[in-house]
N, C-alpha and C positions, 0 to 999 in steps of 0.2 A: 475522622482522620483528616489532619492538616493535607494541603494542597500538597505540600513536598514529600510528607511521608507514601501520597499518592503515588506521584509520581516514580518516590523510590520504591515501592512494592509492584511497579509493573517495569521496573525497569529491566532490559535484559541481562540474563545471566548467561555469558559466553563456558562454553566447556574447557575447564581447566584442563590440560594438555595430559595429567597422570591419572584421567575415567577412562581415557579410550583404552581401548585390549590391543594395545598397539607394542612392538617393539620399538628400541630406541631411533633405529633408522625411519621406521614409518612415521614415528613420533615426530620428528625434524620436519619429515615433509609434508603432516596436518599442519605443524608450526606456519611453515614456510606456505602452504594452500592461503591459511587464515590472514597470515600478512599478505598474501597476495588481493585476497580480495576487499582487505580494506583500503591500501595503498590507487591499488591498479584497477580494481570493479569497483572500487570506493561504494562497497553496500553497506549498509546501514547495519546495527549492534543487531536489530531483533534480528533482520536475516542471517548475517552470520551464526545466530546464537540458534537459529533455526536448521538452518545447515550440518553444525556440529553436534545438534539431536539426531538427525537421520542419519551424518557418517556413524555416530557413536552404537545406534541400534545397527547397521549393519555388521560394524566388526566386533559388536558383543553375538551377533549369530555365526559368525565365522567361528568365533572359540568352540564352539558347540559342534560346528559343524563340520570344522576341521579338526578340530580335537589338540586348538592349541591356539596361544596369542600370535596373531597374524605378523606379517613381517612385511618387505617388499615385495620378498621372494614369493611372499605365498598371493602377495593379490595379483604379481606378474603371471603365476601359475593356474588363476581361474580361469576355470571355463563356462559355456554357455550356461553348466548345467547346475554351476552352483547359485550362480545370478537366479535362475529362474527358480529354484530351493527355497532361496532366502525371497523371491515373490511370494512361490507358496505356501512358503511359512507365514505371511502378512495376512494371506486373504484366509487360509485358515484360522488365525488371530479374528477375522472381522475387518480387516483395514478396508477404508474404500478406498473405489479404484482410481479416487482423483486426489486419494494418498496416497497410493502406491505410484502410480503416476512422477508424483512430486519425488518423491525420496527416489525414484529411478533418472532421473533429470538431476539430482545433487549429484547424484552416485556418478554419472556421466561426465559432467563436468570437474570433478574430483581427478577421475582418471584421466581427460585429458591436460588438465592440470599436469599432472605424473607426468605425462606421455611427453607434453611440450618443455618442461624443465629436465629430461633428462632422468628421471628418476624409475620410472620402468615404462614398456610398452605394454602394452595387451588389449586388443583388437575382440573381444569378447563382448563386451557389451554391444557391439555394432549390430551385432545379430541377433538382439531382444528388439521385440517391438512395444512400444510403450502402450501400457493399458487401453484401450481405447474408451474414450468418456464420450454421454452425451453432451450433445451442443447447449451450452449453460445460455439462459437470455437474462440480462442485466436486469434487477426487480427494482423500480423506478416508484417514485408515490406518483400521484392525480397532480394537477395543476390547484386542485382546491387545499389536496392534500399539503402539499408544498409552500402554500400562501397562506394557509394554517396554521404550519408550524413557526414560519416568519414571523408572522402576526403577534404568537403566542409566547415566543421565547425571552421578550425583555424583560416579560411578567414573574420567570424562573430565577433569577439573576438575587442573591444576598442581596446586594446591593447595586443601585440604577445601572452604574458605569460597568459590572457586571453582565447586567442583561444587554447591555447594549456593544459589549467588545462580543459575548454572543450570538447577536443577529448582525452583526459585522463577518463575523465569520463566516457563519451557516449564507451571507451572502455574497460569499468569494465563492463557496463551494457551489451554489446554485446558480448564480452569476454567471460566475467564468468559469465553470468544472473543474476545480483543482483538488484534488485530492487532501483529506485534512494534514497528513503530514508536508505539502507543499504550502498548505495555509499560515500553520504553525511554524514556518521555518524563515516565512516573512521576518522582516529585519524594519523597524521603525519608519529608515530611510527609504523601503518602498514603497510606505502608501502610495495607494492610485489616486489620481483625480481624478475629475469626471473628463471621457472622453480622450484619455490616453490609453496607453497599453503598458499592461505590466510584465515583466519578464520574470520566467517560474521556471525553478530550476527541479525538472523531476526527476523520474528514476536514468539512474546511471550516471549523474549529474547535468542529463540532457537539458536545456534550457530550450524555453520555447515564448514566444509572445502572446498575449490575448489581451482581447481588447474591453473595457471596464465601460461597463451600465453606468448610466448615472446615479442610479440606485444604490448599488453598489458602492462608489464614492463616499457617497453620502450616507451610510449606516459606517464605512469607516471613518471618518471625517467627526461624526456625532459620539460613536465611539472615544476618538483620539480628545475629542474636546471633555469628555468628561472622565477621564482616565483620571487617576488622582497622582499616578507617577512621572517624573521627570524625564521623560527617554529618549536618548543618546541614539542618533540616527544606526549605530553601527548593534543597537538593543533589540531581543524581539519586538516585533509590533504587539504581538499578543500577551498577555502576562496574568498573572493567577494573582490571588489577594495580596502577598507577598511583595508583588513586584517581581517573580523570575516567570521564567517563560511557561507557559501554557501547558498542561499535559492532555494528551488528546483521550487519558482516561476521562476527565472532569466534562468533557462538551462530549463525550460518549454517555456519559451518565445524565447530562441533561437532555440528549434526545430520549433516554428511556423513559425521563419522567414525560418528555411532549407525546409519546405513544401512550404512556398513561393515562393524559388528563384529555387528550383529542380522540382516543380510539383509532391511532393511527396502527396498521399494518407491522408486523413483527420486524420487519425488513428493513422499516424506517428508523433509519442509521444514519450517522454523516455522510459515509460513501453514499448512501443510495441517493443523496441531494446531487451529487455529480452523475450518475444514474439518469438522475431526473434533467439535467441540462444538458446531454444529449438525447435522451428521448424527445423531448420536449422543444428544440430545436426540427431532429425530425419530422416530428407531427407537423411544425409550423413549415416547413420547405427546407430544412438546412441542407445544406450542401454536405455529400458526406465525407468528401474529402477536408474539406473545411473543419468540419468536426472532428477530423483526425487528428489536423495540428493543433485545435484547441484543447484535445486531452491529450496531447501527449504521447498519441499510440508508436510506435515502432513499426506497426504490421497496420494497414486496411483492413483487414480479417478480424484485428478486435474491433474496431470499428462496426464492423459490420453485422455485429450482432444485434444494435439496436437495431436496425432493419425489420428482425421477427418481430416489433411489437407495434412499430406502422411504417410500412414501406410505400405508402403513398405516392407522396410527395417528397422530393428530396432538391430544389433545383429555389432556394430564396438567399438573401443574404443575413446574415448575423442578425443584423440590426430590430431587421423587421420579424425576424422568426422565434425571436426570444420572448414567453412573455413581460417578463422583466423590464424590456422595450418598450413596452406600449404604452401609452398616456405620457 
């Protein structure tokens, strides 16, 4: 499979407006939800397209369960005890509870969607309490692990400038903890240098600064020099054989081969490289506050689940706590 037919076979598929068991008024205001969130939450196709799987299984259980295509009328008209119906219907299904969870948090924010544009009230949800899940701990590789797969990955690559926009990547994610879709959305005109800060625009269009390894620099720098494409500052930085931009399916397929060929852990994923740059920080002294603004968090509380994997030490700077930093 070419790069691009890749990219278009994972690409998302938003729910066309005539699946849902919608009447034509509800219909208007999934319309009107889904421009809302790409406009104003400005979330991204998958989530949206994620979104409109969970409303769409909710109000195909409605049919069933009311015994008709839903309307306004009827979702103003639920009660505590149909919400909780269509729970027990999931967990009788098998859903786990940190699916159910999730499609009760769509469902929520759906209706106050409704509720703040005017299109109905209904104060029923407020009275479910959301699944309760255990406290998930972030699954991070080893430092050996990590300098392993670094090592390993220019060796994967068709060709050199291949492997080497590869371990450019994988060293923005271990580096500076950015998330691979933050990686991939880089723009030519950002390369880092050594000893600046890059500015990463994450979720919710949040921007945040972190500051760039020399290392780092320099696996993109080595990268950019053997690229074989011409790229226009305003271009991604990243880009597939073709020359278009990068699909995060293709550098997900090359970590499975580096679990393949290293014996690494199931876990080791792109994400789990940013995993590993706040743990990995931690163990060295990081600050956890510090470590907040570097990934991007919202809450201290995600944060603070690297904590369970070593709370030692928390109290160094950046610099000196990364090992990436050292020598």
């Amino acid at each position: 499979m070419t790069p691009r037919r890749a990219a278009q076979a994972f690409r998302p598929n938003p729910i066309a407006l005539h699946r849902f068991a919608a009447s034509p008024d509800l219909a208007a205001a999934i319309e009107a939800w889904q421009g809302w969130l790409t406009s104003e939450k400005r979330a991204s196709p998958h989530s949206i397209a994620a979104y409109g799987r969970d409303l769409l299984g909710f109000l195909e259980f409605l049919t069933t369960h009311r015994g008709g295509v839903a309307d306004l009328a009827t979702l103003e008209a639920l009660a505590p005890a149909d919400f909780r119906a269509w729970l027990a219907r999931g967990s009788a299904d098998g859903l786990a509870r940190s699916s159910s969870a999730r499609k009760l948090s769509v469902l929520r924010g759906f209706f106050r969607f409704l509720a703040k544009h005017k299109f109905l009230s209904n104060a029923a949800l407020a009275t479910l309490r959301t699944p309760k899940l255990p406290q998930s701990v972030p699954k991070a590789l080893s430092e050996d692990e990590a300098a392993s797969a670094l090592t390993r990955v220019t060796e994967l690559g068709a060709k050199e400038w291949e492997g080497k926009r590869d371990l450019a990547i994988l060293m923005l994610l271990y580096g500076c903890g950015l998330r691979i879709a933050e990686a991939l959305s880089l723009k030519r005109g950002d390369a880092p240098a050594a000893g600046s800060t890059l500015r990463v625009t994450g979720k919710g269009s949040k921007t945040r600064l972190v500051p760039v390894l020399p290392a780092v620099a320099e696996a993109v720098t080595d990268y950019l020099r053997m690229c074989p494409f011409d790229l226009a500052k305003t271009d991604a930085l990243f880009v597939g054989a073709r020359g278009g931009p990068l699909h995060p399916r293709l550098l997900q397929g090359t970590m499975a081969s580096l679990r393949a060929s290293l014996g690494l852990p199931e876990h080791a994923s792109p994400h789990a490289l940013r995993h590993s740059f706040a743990t990995h920080l931690l163990a060295g002294g990081g600050d956890l506050r510090a470590i907040q603004e570097l990934l991007g968090h919202a809450s201290l509380s995600t944060t603070q689940r690297y904590t369970a994997l070593d709370s030692t030490r928390l109290l160094a700077v950046y610099d000196k706590a990364h090992p990436r930093a050292k020598g």
